[in-house]
N, C-alpha and C positions, 0 to 999 in steps of 0.2 A: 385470580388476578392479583390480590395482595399481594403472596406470597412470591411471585413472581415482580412485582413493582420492589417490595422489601429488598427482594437479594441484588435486585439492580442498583438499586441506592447503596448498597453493603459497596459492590464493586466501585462505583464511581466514588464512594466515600473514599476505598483503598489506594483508586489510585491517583486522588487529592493527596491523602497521606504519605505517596509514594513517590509526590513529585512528578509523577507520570502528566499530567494536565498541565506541566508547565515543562520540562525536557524535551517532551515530543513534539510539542508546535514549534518551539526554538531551533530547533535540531533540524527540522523541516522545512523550517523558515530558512534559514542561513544556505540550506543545501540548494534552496528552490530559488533563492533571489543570487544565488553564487554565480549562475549561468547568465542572466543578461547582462550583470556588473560585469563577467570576469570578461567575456567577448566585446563590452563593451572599451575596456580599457588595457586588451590586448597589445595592441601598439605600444600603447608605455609601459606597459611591465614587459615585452622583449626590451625595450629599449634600454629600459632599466637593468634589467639582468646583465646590458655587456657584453664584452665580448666579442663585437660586432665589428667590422670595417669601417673606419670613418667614412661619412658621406652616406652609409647605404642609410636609405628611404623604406619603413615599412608600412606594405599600403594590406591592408585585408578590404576582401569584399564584405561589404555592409551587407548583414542577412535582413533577412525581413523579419518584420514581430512573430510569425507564427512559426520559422524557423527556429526563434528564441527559445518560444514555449516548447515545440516540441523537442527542443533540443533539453529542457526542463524536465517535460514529462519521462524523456532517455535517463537523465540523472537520479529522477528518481525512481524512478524501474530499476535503476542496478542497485545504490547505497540505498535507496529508500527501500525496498523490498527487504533486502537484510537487518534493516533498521525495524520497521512493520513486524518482522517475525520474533528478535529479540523484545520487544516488549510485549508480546503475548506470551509465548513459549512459558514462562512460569504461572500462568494462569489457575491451571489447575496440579501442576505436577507440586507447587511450592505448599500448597492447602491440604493434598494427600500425603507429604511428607511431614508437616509437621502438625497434620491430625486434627486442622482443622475442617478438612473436607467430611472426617466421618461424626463431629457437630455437629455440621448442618442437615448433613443427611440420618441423621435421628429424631429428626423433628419432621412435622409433616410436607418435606418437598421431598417433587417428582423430576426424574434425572431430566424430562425433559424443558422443566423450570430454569433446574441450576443453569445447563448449557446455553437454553435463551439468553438467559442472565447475563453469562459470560459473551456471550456473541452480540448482543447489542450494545453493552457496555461498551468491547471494546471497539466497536461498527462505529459508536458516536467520538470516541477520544482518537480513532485512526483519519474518519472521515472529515473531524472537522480540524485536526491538526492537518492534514494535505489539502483542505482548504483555503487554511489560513497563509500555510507557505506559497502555494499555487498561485492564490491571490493576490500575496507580493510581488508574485515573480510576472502576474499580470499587469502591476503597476507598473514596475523598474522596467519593464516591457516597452510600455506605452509612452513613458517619460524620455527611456533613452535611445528607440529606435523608431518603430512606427506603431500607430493607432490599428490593436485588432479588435474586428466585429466581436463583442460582448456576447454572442450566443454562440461565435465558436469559441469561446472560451466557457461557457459553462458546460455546452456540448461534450467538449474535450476534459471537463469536470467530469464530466457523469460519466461519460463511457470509461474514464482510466480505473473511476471506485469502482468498476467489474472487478479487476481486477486484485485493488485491496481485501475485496470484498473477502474473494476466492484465497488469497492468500490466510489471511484469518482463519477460514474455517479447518485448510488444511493446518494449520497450526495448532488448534483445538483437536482437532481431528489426531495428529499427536500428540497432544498434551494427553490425553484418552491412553491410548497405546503405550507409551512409555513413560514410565516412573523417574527418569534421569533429566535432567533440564538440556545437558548437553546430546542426549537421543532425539529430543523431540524437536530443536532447534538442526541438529542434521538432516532430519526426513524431511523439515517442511524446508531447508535449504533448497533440499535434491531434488523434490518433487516441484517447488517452481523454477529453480534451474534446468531441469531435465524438461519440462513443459516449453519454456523457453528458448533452446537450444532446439529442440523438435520443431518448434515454430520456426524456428530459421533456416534448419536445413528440411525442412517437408514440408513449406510452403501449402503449397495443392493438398496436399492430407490433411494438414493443421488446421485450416481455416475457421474450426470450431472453436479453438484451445480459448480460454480467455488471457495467453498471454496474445494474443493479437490484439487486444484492447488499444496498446500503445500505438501499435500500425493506423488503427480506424480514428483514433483521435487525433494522433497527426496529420492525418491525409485529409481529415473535416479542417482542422487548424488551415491546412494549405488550399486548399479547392474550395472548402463548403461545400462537399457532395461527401458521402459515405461510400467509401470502396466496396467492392466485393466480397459476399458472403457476410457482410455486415449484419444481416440480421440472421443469418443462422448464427453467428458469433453469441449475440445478445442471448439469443433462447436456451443455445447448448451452454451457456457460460452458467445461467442462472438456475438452468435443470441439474447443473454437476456440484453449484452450490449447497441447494437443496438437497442432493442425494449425498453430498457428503457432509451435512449437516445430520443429515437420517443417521446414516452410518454412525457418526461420534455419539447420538442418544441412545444407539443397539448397542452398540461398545460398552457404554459407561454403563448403562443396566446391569451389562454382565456380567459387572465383579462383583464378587459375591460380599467385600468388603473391601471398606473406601481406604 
């Protein structure tokens, strides 16, 4: 358990050092609170832009607060996904390249240590940076449209970190596999692009993918009921976690040097 607390502390020490604990909440922040300002003041930035026929009237229908948010949780499922994977993707490829990965592994850890290490590390700098953003965007929510119930909004917390979750790991899960920064950031592009797009067009197949995450948190944001197949969602999301978690510590075992 030291050895395994030490290399935790190592990573979050890193990426203090790396600025990573201060770009990734800001960046998430801005992206997350972008959507109830920008729909919020819609009207005057067409009007602003010009261009328009004197006299015309621009009226939008007012959304609702949980409209907002999932219109938030959609933003950051697109930029925020590719944001989430850029800042893991050098995890471990940048440590085997420049030799600090076979360091650490000459001393007494276990490849299943290091990978914890790296997967919690980055579970707490992902999860609480899309909380901090999420959070704003629950505020600027509440201030500039209407008052949402406070448990579907943590609700719609918990079920989207599925999906951060999964994304992470299959990022580790490349960082594992290939040796090039830009290899390991294309698979884990493709593989939750390609999970994604399958969830859209195979609905009725899909229903397990954890990119449906997004679907079941918006639908609680709107109803307060949990859609269909929501809980096979939760169980397959978090068995495919875990089995591609497995995968990345048989992987990394493998090489015969780091």
């Amino acid at each position: 358990m030291s050895t395994f607390l030490t290399l935790l502390n190592k990573e979050l020490l890193e990426a203090w050092r790396d600025k990573k604990l201060i770009w990734l909440p800001i960046v998430l922040s801005v992206l997350a609170i972008s959507q109830p300002i920008t729909q919020y003041y819609m009207p005057q930035i067409l009007d602003a832009a010009g261009n328009l026929p004197e006299g015309t009237i621009i009226e939008f229908p007012v959304p609702t607060g949980a409209e907002v948010l999932a219109g938030t949780l959609s933003q950051i499922g697109t930029i925020g996904t590719a944001i989430f994977v850029l800042s893991v993707m050098g995890s471990i490829v940048q440590e085997r390249n420049s030799g600090a990965l076979s360091l650490v592994m000459a001393r007494p850890v276990q490849a299943y240590q290091y990978i914890t290490s790296k997967w919690v590390a980055n579970a707490i700098i992902l999860l609480a940076s899309f909380i901090i953003g999420y959070g704003l965007s629950y505020y600027y929510t509440n201030i500039l449209f209407e008052e949402v119930e406070i448990k579907r909004f943590f609700a719609s917390l918990g079920v989207y970190s599925i999906w951060i979750l999964f994304t992470l790991t299959a990022t580790l899960l490349a960082g594992t596999v290939f040796k090039k920064v830009g290899g390991v950031a294309g698979a884990s592009l493709l593989t939750v692009a390609a999970l994604a797009l399958c969830g859209s067009l195979f609905p009725k197949f899909m229903g397990w993918s954890p990119s449906n995450a997004l679907n079941h948190a918006s639908s609680y944001l709107a109803s307060g009921t949990w859609g269909d197949a929501f809980g096979t969602m939760m169980f397959s999301s978090i068995a495919l976690i875990l089995c591609v978690f497995g995968l990345t510590v048989y992987l990394f075992k493998k090489y015969e040097s780091y």
